[in-house]
N, C-alpha and C positions, 0 to 999 in steps of 0.2 A: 776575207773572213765573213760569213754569214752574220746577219745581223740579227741579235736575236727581242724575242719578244719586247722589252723593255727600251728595247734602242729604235723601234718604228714609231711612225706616225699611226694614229688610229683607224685614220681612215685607210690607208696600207694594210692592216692587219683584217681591217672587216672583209678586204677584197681578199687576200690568203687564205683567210679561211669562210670563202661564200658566206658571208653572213649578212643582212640586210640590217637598219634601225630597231624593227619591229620583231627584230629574233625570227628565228628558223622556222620553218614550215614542220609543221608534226608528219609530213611523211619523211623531210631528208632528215628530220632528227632521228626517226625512227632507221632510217638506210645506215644512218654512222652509226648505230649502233649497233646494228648488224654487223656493221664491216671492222668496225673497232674494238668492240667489246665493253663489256661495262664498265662503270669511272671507280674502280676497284683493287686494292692491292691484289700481286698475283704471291700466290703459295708456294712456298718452297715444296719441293720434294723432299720427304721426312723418313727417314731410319723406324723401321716396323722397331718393336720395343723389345724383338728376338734378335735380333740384326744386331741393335745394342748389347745387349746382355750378351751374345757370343762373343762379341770384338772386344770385351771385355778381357778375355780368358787370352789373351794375346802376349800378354806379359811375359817375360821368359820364366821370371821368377815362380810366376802362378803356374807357368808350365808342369816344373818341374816341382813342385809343391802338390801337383794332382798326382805326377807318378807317383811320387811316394807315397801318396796317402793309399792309391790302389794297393801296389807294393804292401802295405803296414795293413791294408784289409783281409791281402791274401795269406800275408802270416800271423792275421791274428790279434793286431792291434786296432780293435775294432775302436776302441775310444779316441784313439789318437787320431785315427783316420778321420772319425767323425766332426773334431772338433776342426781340423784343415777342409776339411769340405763345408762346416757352416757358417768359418770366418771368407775362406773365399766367396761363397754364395749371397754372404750378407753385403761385400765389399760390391758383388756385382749389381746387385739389386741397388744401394743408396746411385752408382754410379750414374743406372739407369734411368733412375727419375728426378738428379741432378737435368741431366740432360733434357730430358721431356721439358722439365721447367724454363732450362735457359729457349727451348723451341716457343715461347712461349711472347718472345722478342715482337713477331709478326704480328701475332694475334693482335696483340696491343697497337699496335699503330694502325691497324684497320679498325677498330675501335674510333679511332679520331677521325673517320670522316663522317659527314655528319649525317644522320637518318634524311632528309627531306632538306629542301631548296625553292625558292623563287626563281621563275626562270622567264622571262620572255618568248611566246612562243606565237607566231601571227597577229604579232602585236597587243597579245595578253597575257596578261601577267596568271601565273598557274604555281602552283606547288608540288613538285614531281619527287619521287625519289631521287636520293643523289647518288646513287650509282646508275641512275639512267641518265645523266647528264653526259652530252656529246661535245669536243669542241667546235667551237664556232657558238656555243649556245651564249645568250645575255642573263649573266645573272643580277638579280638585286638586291642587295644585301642590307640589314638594320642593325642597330646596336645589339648584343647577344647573340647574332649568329656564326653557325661557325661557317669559316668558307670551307667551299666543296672540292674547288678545283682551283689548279693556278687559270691567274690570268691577269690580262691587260685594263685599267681601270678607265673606263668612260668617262664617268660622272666621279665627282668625291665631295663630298659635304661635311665638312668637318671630321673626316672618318682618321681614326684611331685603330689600328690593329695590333693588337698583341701577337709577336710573333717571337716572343723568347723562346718559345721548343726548338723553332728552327735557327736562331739566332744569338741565342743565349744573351740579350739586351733586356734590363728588368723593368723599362719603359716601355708603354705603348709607342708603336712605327707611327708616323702623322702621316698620309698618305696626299698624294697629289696626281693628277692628271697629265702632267708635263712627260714630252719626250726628253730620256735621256743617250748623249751622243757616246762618251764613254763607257772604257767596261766598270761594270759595279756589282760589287759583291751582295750577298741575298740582300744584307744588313741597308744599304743602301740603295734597293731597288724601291725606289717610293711611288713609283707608276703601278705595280703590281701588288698582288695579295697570292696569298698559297695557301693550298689544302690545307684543312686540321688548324690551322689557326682561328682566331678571335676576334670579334668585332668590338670594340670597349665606348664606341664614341663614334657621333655620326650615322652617314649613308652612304650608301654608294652601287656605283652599277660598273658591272664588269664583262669584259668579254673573256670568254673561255678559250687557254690556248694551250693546255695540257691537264690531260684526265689518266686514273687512274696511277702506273710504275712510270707513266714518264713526266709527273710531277716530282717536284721538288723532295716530299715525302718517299715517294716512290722509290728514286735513285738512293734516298739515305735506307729504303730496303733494301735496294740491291745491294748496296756497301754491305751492309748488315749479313747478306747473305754470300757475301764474297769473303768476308774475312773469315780465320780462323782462331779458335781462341789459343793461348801458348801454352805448353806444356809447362809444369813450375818448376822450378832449378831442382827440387826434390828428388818431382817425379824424373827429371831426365837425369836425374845423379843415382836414383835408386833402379832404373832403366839399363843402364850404363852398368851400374854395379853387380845386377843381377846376371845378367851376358856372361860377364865374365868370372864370376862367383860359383856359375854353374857348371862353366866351363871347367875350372880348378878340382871342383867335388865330385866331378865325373871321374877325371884322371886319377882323381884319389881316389875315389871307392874302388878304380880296377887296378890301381898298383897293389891295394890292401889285400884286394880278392886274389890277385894272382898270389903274390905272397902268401898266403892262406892257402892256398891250391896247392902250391909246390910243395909245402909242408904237410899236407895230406900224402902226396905221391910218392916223398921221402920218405915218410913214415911207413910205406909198404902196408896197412893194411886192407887186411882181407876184402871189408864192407866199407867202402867209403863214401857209400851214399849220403849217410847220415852227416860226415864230418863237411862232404863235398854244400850238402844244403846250410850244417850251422855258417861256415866260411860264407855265403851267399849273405846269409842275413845279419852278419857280423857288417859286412861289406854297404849293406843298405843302411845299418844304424849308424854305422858311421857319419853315412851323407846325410842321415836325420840329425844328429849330431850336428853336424857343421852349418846345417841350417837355420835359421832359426825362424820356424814355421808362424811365430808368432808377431815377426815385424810388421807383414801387412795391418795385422789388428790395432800394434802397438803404435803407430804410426797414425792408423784413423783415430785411437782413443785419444791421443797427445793430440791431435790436429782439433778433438772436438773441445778438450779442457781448455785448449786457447778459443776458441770461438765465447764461450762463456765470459774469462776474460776481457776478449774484445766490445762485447756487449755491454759490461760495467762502462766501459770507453766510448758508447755512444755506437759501435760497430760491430752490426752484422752480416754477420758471414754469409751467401750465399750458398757457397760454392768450396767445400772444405780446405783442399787444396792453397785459398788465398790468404788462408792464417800464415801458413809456412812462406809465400810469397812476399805476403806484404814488407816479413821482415828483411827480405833479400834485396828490398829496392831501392836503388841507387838515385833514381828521376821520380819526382811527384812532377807529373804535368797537370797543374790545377786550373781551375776557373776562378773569376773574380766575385762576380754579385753571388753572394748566399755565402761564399763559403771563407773567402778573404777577408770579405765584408760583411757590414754586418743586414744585406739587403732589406734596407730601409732608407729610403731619400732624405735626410737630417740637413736644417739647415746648419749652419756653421759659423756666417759670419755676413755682416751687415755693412753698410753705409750709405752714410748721410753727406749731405750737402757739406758742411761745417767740417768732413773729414773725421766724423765718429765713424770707429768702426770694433769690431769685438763683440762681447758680449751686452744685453741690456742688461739693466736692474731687474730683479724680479719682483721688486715693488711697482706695477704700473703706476699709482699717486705719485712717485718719483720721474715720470717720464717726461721727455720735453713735447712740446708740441709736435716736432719732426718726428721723433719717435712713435707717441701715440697714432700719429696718420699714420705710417707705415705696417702699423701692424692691424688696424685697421682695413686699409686697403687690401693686403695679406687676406685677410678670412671673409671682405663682402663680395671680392670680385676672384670665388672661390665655390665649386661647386661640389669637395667632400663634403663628408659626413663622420662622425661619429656617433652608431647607435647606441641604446643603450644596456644592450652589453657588452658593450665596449667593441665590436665589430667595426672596422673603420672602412668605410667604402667611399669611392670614387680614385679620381689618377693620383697616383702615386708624388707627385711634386706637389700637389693640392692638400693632400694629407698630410706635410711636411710643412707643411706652412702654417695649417692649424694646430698641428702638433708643435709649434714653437711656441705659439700664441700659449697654448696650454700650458708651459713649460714655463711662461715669464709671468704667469700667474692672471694670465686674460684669459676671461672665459671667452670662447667663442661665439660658444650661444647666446650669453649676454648679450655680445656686438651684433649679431644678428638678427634680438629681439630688438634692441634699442634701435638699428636703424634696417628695419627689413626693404625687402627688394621690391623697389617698382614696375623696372623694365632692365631689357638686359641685351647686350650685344656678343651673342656667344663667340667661342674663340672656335677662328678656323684655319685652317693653314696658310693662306694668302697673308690674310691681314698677321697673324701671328699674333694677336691681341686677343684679350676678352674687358669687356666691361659693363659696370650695373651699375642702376641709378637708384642714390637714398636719397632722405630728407635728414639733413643733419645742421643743428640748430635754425631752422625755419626757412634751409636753404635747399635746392634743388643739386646734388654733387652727384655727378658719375663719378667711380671710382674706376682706375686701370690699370691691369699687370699684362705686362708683354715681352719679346724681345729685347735686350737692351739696347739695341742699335735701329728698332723701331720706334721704341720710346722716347730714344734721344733726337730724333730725328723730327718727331711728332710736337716734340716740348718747345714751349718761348720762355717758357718762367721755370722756376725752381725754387722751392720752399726752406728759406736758408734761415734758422733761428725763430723759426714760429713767422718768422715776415716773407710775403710773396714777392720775390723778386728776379731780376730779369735773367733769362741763362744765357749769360755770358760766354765767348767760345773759351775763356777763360776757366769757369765753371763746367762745360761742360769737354774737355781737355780732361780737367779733375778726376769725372765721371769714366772717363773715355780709361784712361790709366789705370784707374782700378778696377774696372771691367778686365781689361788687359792681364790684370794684376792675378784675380779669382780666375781666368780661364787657365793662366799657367800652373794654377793648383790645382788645376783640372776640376774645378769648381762649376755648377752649372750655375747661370746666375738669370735671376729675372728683374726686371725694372718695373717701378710704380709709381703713376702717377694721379692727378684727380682735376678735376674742370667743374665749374660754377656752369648750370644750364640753367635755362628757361621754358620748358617744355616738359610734358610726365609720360614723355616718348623719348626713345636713342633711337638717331639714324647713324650710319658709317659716317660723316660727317662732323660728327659729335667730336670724333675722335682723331682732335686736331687741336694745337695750342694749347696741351695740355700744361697742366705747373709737376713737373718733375720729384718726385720724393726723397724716393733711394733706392738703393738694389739691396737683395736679399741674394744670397751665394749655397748653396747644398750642393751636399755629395752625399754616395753611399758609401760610408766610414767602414773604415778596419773595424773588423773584430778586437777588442786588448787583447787578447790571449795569445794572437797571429803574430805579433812581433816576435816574443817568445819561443813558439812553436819554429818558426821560421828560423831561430839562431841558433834552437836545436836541432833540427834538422842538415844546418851547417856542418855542429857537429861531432855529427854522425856518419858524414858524408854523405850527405843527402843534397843532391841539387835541386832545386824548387823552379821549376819552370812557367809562369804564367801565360793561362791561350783563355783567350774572352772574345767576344764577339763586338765588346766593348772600343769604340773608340781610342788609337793610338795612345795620347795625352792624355786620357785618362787615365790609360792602364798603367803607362808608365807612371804618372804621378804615383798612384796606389802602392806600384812593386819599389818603386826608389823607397817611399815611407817606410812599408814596413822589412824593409832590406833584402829586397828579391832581384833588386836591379842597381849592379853595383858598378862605379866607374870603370871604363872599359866595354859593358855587357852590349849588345845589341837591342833593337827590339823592330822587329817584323812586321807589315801589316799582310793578312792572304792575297792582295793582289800581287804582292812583293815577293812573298814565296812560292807563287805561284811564277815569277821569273827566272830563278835560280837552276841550274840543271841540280841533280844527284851529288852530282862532286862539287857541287858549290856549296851545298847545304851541309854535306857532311863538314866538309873545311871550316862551316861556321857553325855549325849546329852548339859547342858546346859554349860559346859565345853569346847565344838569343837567350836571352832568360823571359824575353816578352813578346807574344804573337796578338794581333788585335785585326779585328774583321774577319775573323778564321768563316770557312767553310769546313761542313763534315770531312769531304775532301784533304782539308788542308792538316787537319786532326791525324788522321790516321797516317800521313805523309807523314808526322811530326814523331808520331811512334814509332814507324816502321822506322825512320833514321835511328834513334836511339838502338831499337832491337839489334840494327847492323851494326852497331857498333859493341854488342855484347851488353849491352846495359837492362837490369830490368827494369822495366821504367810503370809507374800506378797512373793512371788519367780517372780524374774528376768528371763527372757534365748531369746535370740534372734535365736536362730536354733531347727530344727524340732526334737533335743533329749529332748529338755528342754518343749516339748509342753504336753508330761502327766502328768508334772509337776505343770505346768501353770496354767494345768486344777483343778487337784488337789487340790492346793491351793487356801486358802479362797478369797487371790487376785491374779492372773495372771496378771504379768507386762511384756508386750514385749516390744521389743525394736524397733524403728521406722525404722532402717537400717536392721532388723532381716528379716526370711523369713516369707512369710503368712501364714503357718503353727502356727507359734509360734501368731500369730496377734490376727487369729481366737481363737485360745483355750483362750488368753489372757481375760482378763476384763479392763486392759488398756494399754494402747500404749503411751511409752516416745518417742516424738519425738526427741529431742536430746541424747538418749540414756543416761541420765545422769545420778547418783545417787545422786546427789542434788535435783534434780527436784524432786526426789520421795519426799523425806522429806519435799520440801518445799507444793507437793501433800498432804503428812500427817496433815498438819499442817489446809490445807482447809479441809480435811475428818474429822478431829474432830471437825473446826466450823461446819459445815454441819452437824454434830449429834446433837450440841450443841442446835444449831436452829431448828433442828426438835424437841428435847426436849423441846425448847422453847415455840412451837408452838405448841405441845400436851400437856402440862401444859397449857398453855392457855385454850385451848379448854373444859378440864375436873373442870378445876377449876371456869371456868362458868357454867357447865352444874351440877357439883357439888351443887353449890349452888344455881338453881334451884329447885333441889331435895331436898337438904336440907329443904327449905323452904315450897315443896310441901307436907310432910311428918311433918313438922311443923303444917302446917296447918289443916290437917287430923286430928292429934292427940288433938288439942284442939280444934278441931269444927269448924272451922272459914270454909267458903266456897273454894273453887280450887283458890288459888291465879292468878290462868292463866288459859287462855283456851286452847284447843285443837290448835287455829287458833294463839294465840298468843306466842304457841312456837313452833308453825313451823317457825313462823317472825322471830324470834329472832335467829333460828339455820341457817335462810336464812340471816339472816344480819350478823350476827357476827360470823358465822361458814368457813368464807374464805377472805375475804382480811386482818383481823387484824391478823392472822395465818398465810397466807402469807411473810407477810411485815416483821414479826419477822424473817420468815425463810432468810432476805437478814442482819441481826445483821455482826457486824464485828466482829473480834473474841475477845474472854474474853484476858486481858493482860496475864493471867497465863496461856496459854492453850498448851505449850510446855515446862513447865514444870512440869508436873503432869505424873505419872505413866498414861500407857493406861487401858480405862476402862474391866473391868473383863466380858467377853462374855457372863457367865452365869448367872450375875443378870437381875433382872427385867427390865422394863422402869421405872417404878413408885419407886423408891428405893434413901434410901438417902434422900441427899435435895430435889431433884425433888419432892419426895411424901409430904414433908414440906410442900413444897413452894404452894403446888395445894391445899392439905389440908386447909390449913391457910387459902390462899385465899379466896379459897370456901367458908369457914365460915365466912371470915366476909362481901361476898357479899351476903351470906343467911342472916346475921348480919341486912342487910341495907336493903332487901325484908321484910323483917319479922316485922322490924319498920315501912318502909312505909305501908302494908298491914294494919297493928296496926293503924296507924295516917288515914291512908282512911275509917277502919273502923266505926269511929265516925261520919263521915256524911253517905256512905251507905256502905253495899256491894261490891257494883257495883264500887264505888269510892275505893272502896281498893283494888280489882283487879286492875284499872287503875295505882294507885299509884306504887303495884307490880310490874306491865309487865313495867313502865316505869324505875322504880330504875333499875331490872333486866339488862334491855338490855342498859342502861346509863352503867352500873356498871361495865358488860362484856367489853364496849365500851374502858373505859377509863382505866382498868385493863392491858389493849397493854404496856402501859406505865410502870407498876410494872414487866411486864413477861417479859420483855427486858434481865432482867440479874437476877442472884439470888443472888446477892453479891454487885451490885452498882445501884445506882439510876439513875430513865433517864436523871438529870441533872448531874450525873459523865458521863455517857454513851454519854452522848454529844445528847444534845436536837435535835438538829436538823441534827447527825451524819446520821440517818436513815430514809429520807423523808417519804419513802412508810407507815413509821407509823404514820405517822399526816397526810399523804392523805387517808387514810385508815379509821381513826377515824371521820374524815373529813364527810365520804361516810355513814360512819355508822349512825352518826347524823343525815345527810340529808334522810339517807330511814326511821330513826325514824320517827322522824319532818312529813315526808307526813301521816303516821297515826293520826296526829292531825289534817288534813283536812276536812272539811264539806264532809260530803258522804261517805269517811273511816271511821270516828271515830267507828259510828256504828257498821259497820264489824270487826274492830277491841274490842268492847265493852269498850271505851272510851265515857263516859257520859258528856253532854253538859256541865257540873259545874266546868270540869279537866279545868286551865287556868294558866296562869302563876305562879301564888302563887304554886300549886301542882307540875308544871315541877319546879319550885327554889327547892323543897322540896328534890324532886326525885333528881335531881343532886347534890345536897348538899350532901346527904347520902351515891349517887353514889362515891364522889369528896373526901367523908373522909373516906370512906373503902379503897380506893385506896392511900390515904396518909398515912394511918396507916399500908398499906405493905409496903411502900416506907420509912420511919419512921423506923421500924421495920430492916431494912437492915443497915441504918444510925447507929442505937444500937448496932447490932449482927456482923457489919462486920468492919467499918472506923476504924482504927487505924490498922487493921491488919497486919502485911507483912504478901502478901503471900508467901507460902515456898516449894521452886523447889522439885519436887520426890513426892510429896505425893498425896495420894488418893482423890484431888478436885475435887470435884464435879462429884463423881463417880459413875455411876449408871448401 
């Protein structure tokens, strides 16, 4: 196998890639740049925004929602037609710049590399653009810069790089010169530096050995633009459903129309133009009928009420679609620092010689001499800050150290007016130490924080009860065990010591024979809320996955705590899953509840197992590794403090980074299915029982119980606010405790198909009797009767489609305004068809009068008590019972 960058010698690498001490001659840098191209991400190829907007119109559903609306122009239903053409055109337009925004992935990551660079060139140092940067060039880098290009590190002087975007590690990387023999993942390549990342500390010089898409950055483009984002169980359920929805109202509208036809022909007359055209458009309202032209809307409006919602929850939506998602998902693959935890380095826990360990007193006047020195040493041989705005700057383990001091009620500032700094021996990767000299009671003291196996190594003495005395291997056994003790709690620990000088200079020699103190232990701690969230997510049927970039032992410490890694579970590092074939990982996949060292790579392998296994799975990642991941995933959750890289790929954005938020997110994405379910049962179970009854009719002779004009009325009155109003329900009591719904069933499945079935039958029940009762005085009066139970029927049905388990008096009658203003509305557009000058248009005959409407709402008033009835039978007494399949569709 090819050795790559980080595993050569350097001087190896200068000869690979012709490069001399003194950097590149300005004509071969000029020649590879030619031959190369600039140090530049490359562009995707982009969809014109017509390209968009057409492929939009693909759906079958929408297909067949344009012929009709032609259709209803040609005969006349110019309003109807209208409004199907500018809910579809509205739908294609957000779709359209949906998209444009998620293209928006790229831009951002070319954004991070950085304007200008130091480079070596004829053995002078110069300032070049960095997209004219070739490999083989020598760069040099300072604290605040950002790096341009990957590459091999020359020189390193205490240099610190932040590389959490590509890493996801919430510490600065320590960087070193050293060849490494083994493979190592990004996280642990410490001879190297990569584009778009940070310089926090130090210097250093670097040889350049990939620019532009064949950096590190680059390849997490190409992922980026490799992957595809997934369709939501919705969208391929209402996909599915329209296919074959369309298919059924086809067949119907021409069995209706032949019927109609034959009954023209039998009739023998003379002119049958006229009867041949009403049969036609009888045949088309039908299929208007049975459609319900208003779901696309109904469906974005519900999808937007949750986004609102989700937003009180800390969660925004990018991407509409992820409301209905989020609540489908079975897998959260999250990350650790920010969103577990509570990314902040906190100390935790202390000791001393004497075997104190825990917390101090927060009265420092109460502290022992051991005490006092350690916190001490803690904040002189420490180079945060806190300003004063309270802005805290410097390394994150630095700032955690004065933030304890702050905490036990030691000013900092104090300790560092009382004893300011003389001289100082900065901390650099070799030595792994830093230290500074005060004057502390008329004495010359360096203070020192380092490695704990530096310092113990370094120390003769140990400060045991305020007395200097000798370090025993006895003693430092002690030391050694509790060291041992904090790493198994996945604890980071530093050790401190202090030494009597002579001199108002430190040399590297200073720092030797020191007197031992104590160690200090931090972590970045759980969120409280995480425990919780994590137990509800249990359940609910939620598997909680964690992938960090983070260290093994750490990760696991974290996910055992807050109960993410439970006996039995695995946990993975990406070199490890990177050994596995496909059928290895499937065999374990639901086994790993912990991945650590991941590559982008390893991310979306981690997703794509779950997808194959039918699972919707949500992935976390706030930096620009975690972004083909994001994509990938059926939901992309970025993180609100993350970079815009990860924002754009996302589908939504936790503004608090939390992992509570998401759950409590999950918890509005399954109301939000719930109610669109709600809302499409409604919808079919009216227009069901339409059909029912029209097909009734047909079969024993009776005339069209409706006309062509009176169910476009009805699909205009009752096909959107009673739909609506449902989609604002609060949620079912059981709805986190049920397993999440299975992706690849239908809509209609289950109780939902019950509940619409039922329905429909018995407001066909209540058509079919008034039809029957109008028929005794005419015709003409049994249409009326029909088209009034009908659209009563659908009317007052809002009130059964509320819930499929409690009635609207459990539901809480007046829990849900918009549905008694809704039915309210419905009423009132009926009611104007009984007007002088309507009735006609509507084929409502002068004899229909009160007795008839008592009739029709009566019949309306007991088909709908008998669903409501019907729930009161089949469900009151029940406990519901946590983990199982309700109301699963």
């Amino acid at each position: 196998m090819t050795k790559q960058a980080y595993q050569k010698e350097t001087n190896e690498l200068m000869k690979d890639f012709l490069t001399a001490p003194e950097g590149l001659s300005q004509s071969e840098a000029k020649q590879r740049l030619q031959e190369n191209g600039l140090n530049l991400l490359k562009e995707a190829k982009k969809k014109s925004s017509l390209t968009l907007f057409l492929e939009t119109f693909k759906d079958a559903m929408v297909i067949v929602l344009l012929i009709v609306a032609v259709v209803q122009m040609v005969m006349g239903a110019h309003v109807e037609s209208i409004v199907i053409f500018a809910v579809l055109l509205l739908n294609s337009i957000v779709s359209v710049i949906q998209t444009k925004k998620a293209e928006g992935s790229l831009d951002a990551l070319k954004k991070l590399s950085a304007p200008d660079a130091s480079v070596l060139r004829e053995g002078q140092e110069q300032s070049i653009p960095a997209k004219e940067i070739v490999t083989g060039d020598i760069v040099i880098l300072e604290a605040g810069d950002y790096v341009p290009a990957d590459g091999r590190l020359l020189e390193a002087g205490s240099l610190k790089v932040d590389e959490g975007m590509l890493t996801g590690e919430s510490t600065p990387a320590e960087k070193e010169t050293v060849s490494l023999n083994n493979h190592a993942p990004i996280g642990d390549r410490i001879n190297m530096v990569f584009s778009g990342t940070i310089v926090t500390y130090g210097r250093g010089k670097f040889l350049v050995t990939a620019v532009g898409s064949n950096t590190e950055i680059g390849q997490v483009a190409g992922l980026l633009e490799s992957t595809t984002e997934q369709k939501t169980p919705l969208q391929r359920g209402l996909e599915h459903f329209s296919k074959k929805l369309s298919f059924a109202i086809l067949i119907l509208s021409l069995v209706i129309l032949g019927v109609q036809l034959l009954r023209v022909f039998l009739d023998g007359s003379t002119d049958m133009t006229q009867d041949i055209v009403n049969a036609f458009m009888f045949a088309v309202a039908v299929a208007v009928a049975a459609i319900p032209e208003a779901l696309q809307s109904i469906v974005t409006i519900v999808l937007s009420l949750g986004t609102k919602k989700m937003a009180k929850q800390h969660a925004i939506i990018r991407k509409l679609p992820a409301v209905e998602t989020l609540g489908s998902t079975s897998i959260i693959c999250t990350d650790k620092t920010g969103t577990l935890t509570q990314n902040k380095i906190t100390v935790v826990d202390h000791f001393l010689a004497d075997g104190q360990s825990g917390e101090f007193s927060n009265d420092p006047k109460q502290w022992q001499a051991d005490e006092q020195r350690l916190i001490e040493i803690s904040v002189l041989a420490n180079d945060a800050t806190i300003s004063e705005d309270g802005t805290k700057l410097g390394d994150p383990t630095e700032i955690a150290l004065i933030d304890y001091s702050e905490k036990q009620n030691q000013s900092y500032r104090e300790l560092r007016k009382k004893y300011p700094r003389e001289a100082e021996l900065p901390f650099d990767s070799d030595r792994k130490l830093m230290s500074t000299l005060h004057t502390m009671n008329r004495k010359k003291i360096m203070v020192t924080k380092g490695g704990p196996d530096i310092v113990f190594e370094r120390s003769t003495k140990v400060l045991l009860d305020g007395q200097v005395v000798k370090f025993t291997s006895e003693l430092k056994e002690r030391f050694q065990k509790q060291n041992e003790a904090f790493s198994e709690r996945a604890l980071r620990v530093l050790a401190f010591a202090y030494k009597e000088v002579s001199t108002d200079s430190l040399v590297l020699n200073d720092e030797e024979e020191l007197v031992l103190v104590g160690l200090l232990a931090m972590i970045d701690p759980p969120r409280k809320e995480v425990f919780q969230a994590v137990a509800d997510a249990n359940s609910a049927g939620i598997q909680t996955v964690m992938i960090t970039g983070d260290h093994k032992t750490t990760a696991v410490a974290i996910a055992k705590e807050i109960g993410i890694f439970q006996q039995g579970d695995l946990a993975l590092t990406g070199a490890e899953l990177d050994q596995l074939s496909e059928a290895e990982l499937a065999d374990q996949l639901e086994q790993i509840t912990v991945y650590a060292r991941v590559s982008p790579e390893n991310k979306i392998r981690i997703v794509r197992a779950w997808q194959d296994k039918g699972k919707i799975s949500a992935m976390t990642g706030d930096g620009v590794n975690d972004a083909p991941a994001l994509k990938q995933a059926d939901i992309g959750i970025a993180m609100g403090t993350g970079t815009d890289v990860a924002k754009d790929a996302a589908a939504m954005v936790l503004t608090d980074d939390n992992f509570a938020s998401i759950i409590k997110a999950v918890e509005v994405g399954r109301n939000v299915f719930d109610n669109i379910k709600k809302a499409v049962a409604y919808l079919f179970a009216g227009n069901l029982g339409a059909i029912i009854a029209i097909v009734f009719a047909l079969a024993i002779g009776w005339s069209n119980p409706f006309t062509a004009l009176q169910l476009l009325f009805i699909n205009l009155v009752n096909d959107s606010l009673p739909a609506i109003a449902l989609g604002m329900e609060k949620a079912e009591p059981t709805i986190m405790n049920r397993q999440p719904r299975d992706p690849n069933s239908g809509i209609f499945t289950g109780k939902t198909l019950i509940a619409v079935t039922y329905r429909g039958i018995l407001i066909a029940l209540a058509v079919i009797i008034a039809q029957w009762i109008g028929n005794y005085q005419s015709a003409e009066m049994g249409v009326a009767m029909a088209f009034s139970t009908l659209i009563l029927s659908r009317t007052l049905q809002t009130f059964a489609a509320r819930s499929n388990t409690q009635t609207s008096l459990q539901v809480g009658l007046f829990s849900n305004k918009m549905v008694l203003l809704a039915i309210l509305v419905c009423a009132g557009l009926f009611s104007l068809t009984l007007l002088p000058g309507l009735r006609e248009v509507f084929a409502i005959p002068t004899a229909f009068a009160l007795k008839e409407i008592g009739l029709a709402l009566a019949l309306a008033t007991s088909a709908v008590l008998l669903m409501e009835i019907t729930k009161l039978i089949l469900v009151t007494g029940q406990e519901p019972k946590p983990n199982t399949q309700l109301n699963k569709c």
